[in-house]
C-alpha positions in Angstrom: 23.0 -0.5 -47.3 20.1 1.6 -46.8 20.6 5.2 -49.2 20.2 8.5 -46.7 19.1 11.9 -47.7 22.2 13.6 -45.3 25.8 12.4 -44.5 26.3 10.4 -41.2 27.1 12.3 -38.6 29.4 11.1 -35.9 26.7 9.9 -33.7 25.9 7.7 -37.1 29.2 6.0 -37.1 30.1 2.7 -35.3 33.6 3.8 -35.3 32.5 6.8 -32.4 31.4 4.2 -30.1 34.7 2.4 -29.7 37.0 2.5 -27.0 40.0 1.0 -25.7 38.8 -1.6 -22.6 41.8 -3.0 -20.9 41.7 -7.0 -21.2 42.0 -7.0 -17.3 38.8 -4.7 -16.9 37.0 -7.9 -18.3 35.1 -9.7 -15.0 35.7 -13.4 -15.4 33.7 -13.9 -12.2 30.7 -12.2 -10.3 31.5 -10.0 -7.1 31.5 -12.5 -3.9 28.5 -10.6 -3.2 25.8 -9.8 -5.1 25.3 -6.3 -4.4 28.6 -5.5 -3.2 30.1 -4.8 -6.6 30.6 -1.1 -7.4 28.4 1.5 -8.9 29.2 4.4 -11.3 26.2 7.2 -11.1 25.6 9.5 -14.4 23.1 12.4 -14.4 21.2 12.6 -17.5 21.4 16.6 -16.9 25.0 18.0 -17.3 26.7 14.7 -17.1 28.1 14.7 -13.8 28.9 10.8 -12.1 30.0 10.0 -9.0 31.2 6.6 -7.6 29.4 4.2 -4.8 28.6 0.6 -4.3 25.5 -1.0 -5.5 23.7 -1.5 -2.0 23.5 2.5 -1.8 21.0 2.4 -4.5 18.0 3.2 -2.1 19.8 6.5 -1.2 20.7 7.1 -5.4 17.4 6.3 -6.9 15.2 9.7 -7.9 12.4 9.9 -5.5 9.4 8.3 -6.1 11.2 6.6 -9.1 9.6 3.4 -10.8 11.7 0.1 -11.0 11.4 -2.0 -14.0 12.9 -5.3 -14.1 12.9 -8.1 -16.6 11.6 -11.4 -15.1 12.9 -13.7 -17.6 14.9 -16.7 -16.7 18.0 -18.0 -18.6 18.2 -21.7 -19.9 20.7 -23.9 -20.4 20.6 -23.8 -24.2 24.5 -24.0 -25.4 24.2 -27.4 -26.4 27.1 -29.7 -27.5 26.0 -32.8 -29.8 27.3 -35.0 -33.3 26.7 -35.4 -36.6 25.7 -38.9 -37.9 29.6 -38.5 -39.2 30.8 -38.2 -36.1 31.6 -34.2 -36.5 30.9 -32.3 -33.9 28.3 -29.4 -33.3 27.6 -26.8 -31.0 24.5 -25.0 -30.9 23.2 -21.8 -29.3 19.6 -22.5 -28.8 17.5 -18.6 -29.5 13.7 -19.4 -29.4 12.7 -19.2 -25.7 12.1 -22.5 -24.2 8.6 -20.7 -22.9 7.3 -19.8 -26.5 7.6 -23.1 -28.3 5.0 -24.7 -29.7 5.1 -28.5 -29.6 3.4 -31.1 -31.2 3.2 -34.4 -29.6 3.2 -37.9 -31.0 0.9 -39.7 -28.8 2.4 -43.2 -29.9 6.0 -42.5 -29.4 6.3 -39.2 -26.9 8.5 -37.1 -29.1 7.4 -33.7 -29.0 8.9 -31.5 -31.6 8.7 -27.6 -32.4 9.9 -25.3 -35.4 12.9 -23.3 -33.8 16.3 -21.3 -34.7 19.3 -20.9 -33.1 23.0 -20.5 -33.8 24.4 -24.0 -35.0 28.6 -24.3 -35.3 29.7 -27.5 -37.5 32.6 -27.9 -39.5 30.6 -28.1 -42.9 28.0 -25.7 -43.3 24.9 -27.9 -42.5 21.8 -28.6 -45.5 18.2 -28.9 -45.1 17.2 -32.7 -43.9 20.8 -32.9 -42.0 20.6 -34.4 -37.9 22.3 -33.3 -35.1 21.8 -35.5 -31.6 22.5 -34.2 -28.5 21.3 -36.8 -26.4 19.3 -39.7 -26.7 16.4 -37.7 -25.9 17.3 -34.4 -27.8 17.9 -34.0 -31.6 16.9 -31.6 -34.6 16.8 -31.6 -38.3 17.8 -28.7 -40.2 15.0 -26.7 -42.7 17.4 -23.6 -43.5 20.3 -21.8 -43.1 21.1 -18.1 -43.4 24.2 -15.8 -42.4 26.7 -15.9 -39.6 25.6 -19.4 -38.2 21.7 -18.6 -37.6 19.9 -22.0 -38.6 16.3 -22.5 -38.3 15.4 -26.2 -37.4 12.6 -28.6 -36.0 13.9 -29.6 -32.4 12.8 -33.0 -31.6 12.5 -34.3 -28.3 11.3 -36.9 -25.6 10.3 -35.8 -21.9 10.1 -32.7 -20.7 12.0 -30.4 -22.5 13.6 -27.9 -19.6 14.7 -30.9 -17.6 16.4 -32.3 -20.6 18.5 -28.7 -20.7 19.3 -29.1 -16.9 20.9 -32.3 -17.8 23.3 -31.7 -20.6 23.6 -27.6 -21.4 25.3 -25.6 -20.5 24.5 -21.8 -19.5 25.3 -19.8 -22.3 28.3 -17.5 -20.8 29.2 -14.6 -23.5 32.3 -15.3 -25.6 34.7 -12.8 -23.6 34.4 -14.9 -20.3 37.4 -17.0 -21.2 36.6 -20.4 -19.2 34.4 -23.0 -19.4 30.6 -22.5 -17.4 30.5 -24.4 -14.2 28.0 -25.1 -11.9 28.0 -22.2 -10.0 27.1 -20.4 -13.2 23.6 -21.7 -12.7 22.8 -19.7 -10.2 25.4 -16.4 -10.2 24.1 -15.8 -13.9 20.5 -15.7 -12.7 18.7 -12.7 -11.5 16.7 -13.6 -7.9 13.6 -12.3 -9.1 14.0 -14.7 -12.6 10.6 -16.9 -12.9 10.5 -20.5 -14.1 7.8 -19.9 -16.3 9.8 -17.1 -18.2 12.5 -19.4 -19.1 14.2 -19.2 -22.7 17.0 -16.3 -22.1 20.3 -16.8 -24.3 21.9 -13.8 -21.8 21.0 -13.0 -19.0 19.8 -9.3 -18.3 23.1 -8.6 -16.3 21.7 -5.2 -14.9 19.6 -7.3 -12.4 22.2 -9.6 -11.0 23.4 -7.3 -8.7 20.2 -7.6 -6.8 19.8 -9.6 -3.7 16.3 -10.4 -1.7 17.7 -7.9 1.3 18.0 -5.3 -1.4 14.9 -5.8 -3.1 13.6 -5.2 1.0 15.1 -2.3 1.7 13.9 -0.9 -1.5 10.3 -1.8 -1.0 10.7 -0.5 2.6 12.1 3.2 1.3 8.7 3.1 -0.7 9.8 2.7 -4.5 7.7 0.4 -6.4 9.0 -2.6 -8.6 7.1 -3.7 -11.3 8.1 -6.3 -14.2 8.2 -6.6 -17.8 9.4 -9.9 -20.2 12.4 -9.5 -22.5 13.7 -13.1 -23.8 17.6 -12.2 -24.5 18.3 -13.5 -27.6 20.5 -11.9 -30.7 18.7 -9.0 -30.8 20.6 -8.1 -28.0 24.3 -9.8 -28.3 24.4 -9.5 -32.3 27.2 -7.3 -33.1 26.6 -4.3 -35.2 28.6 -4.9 -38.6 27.8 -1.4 -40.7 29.8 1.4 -40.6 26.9 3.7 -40.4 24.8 2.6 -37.8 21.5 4.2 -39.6 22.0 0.7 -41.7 21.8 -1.3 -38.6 18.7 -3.5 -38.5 17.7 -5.3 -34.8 16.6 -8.8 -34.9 13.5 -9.4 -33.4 13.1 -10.3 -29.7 9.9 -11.4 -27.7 8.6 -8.6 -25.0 5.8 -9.3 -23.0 4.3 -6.1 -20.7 1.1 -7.4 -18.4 -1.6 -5.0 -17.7 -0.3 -4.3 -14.1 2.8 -2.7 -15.6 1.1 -1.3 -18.3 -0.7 0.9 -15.2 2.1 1.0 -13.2 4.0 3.3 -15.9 1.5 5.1 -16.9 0.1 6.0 -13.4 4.3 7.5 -13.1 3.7 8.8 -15.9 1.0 11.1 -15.0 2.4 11.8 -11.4 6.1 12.8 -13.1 7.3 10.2 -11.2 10.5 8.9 -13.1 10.4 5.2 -14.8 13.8 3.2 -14.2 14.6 0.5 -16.6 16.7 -2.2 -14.4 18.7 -3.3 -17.7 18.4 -2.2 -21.3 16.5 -5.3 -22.0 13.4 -3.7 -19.5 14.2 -0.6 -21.3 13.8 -1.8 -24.7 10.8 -3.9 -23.7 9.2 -0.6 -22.3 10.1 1.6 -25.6 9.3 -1.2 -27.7 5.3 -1.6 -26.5 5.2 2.0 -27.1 6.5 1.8 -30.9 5.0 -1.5 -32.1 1.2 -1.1 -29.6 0.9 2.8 -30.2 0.6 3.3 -26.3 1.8 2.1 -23.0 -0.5 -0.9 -22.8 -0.5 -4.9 -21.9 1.3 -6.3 -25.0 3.0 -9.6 -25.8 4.8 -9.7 -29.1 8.0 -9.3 -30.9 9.9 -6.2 -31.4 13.2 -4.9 -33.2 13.6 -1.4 -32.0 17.0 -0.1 -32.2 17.3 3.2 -30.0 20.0 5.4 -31.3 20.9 8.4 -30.3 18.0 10.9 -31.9 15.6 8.8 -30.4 12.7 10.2 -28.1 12.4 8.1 -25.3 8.4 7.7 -24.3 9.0 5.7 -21.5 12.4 5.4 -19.9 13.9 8.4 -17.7 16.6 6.6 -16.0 18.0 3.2 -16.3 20.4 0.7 -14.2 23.1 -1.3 -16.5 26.1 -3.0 -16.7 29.4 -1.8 -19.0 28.8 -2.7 -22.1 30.8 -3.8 -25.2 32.5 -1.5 -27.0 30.7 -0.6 -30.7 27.4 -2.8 -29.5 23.9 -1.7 -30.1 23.5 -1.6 -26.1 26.2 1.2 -25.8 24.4 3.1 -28.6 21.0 2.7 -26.5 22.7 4.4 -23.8 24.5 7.1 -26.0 20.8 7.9 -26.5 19.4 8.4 -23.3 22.8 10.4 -22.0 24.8 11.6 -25.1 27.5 9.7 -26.4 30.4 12.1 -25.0 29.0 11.9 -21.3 28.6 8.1 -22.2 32.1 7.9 -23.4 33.6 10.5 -20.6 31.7 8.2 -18.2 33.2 4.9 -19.8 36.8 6.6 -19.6 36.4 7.1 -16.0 35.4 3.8 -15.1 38.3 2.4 -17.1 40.6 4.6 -15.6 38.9 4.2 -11.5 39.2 -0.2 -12.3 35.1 -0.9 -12.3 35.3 -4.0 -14.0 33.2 -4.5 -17.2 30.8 -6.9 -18.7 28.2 -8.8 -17.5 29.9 -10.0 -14.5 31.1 -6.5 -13.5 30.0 -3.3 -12.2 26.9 -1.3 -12.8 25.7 2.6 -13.7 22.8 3.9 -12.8 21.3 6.9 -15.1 19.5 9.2 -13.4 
């Protein structure tokens, strides 16, 4: 624990960003419809919402205002294997598919690639120790640190993504109750996702209320979409576990912001047009740049920002998102950019009006 020169205020405790969510409020499923699900609007200034469905974002957006999505692309990287015992093992693969680094033995095919994820087994595993998946998958552990997150060499023969397809599984958060099935695959993917983006262990929820007709109607009303790269990993799902959240320290995620967005922002920036993250992982991809590059500018790196409320936002003015988890870092982010008691008054009325919650529920949009 980190020492402080003042006493936490209660925007620095966890315990003022809990709330009581209704099991039932939990979405098990997406909406039939993509952008059919319901939409809660907050106003930055005052705090006022209001209630509406998601297609009627043309007609909520500021004018002028700047879409920023995340184009990543979730893999199929919950991964079910053995020990040579016979024990079995489950592991949540974290380093994005797109950022390893193979090496290839020419004589035998196997590539293999320094990785980390989180690795379940009924005996904490030691350096040297196996774990197959499939004929064609396997790693070897080099270390092991706290709550399951394992750094390993992953071994494999053929091309790795296709090998995923096979036999993951898409890594649904813990609180959906029921076993992914195939319709997963494509429900728990944004439409705009690319296949060379691919390593997510989340998906950026805020976009998958988006459909191509949407996307349309927005380019036809005139409001630009630009993208940005967040792989979803445990920077973003890793609870916060300190009482006072000054102590809380972000695990490192991969952002990537290409040139054309880089001038995109700042162009919106200069015209005082507004810049709308589409998810908090666009939003802390956009903030990020800014903190770890000095300046809005092309950047591909890693970044463990965590925003908090205090924080200046350089970059964001408004941001689409789902209902987030009660006490989690991405309710804090958005105690930041609105205050936590409009956040919280906001949350209350959701709960209370039946938006469901999570990542297959409803969205807000922060204006």
């Amino acid at each position: 624990m980190l020492s402080h020169a003042t006493p936490p205020a209660p925007d620095d405790l966890l315990e003022s960003y809990r709330f009581e969510l209704p099991p039932e409020r939990i979405a098990e499923r997406p909406c039939r419809k993509r952008d059919a699900c319901r939409l809660l609007t907050l106003d930055r200034a005052g705090g006022a919402t209001g209630h509406a469905v998601f297609s009627d974002l043309p007609d909520l957006l500021p004018p002028g205002a700047l879409l920023v999505v995340n184009d990543t692309k979730v893999a199929p990287v919950r991964l079910f294997g053995q020990k040579p015992s016979g024990g079995a093992a489950e592991l949540l693969l974290l380093t994005p598919v797109a950022l390893l680094a193979p090496t290839v033995d020419a004589a035998t095919g196997w590539a293999s690639a320094q990785a980390a994820g989180l690795l379940r087994v009924s005996r904490p595993p030691r350096p040297g120790d196996r774990i197959d998946f499939a004929p064609d998958l396997h790693l070897t552990v080099t270390s092991r640190g706290a709550f399951g997150h394992t750094d390993f060499v992953l071994s494999w023969r053929g091309r790795l993504p296709d090998i995923l397809s096979r036999i993951g599984h898409i890594p649904l958060p813990p609180y959906i109750r029921r076993a992914d099935d195939a319709a997963d695959r494509e429900t728990y993917q944004t439409v705009y996702a690319r296949d060379d983006k691919l390593g997510s262990a989340a998906a950026p929820t805020a976009g998958l209320h988006f459909t191509e007709e949407l996307l349309a109607a927005l380019a036809g009303r005139g409001f630009e979409r630009v993208a940005v790269t967040c792989h979803v990993g445990i920077g973003t799902f890793s609870p916060v576990r300190v009482a006072d959240i000054r102590d809380h320290a972000m695990h490192k995620e991969w952002i990537e912001v290409p040139a054309e967005t880089a001038a995109a922002v700042r162009a919106a920036k200069a015209e005082g047009r507004p810049v709308v993250a589409v998810g908090t992982t666009a939003a802390r991809a956009l903030e990020g740049v800014v903190r770890e590059a000095g300046e809005m500018t092309a950047f591909a790196g890693e970044t463990d920002i965590f925003i908090r409320p205090g924080y200046l936002f350089r970059v964001v003015d408004g941001m689409v998102t789902n209902f987030h988890l009660p006490g989690s870092s991405l309710v804090i982010m958005l105690a930041a950019l609105v205050g936590r008691q409009n956040l919280l008054a906001a949350y209350g009325q959701a709960i209370a009006s039946g938006y469901r919650f999570f990542s297959y529920g409803d969205a807000m949009l922060v204006r």
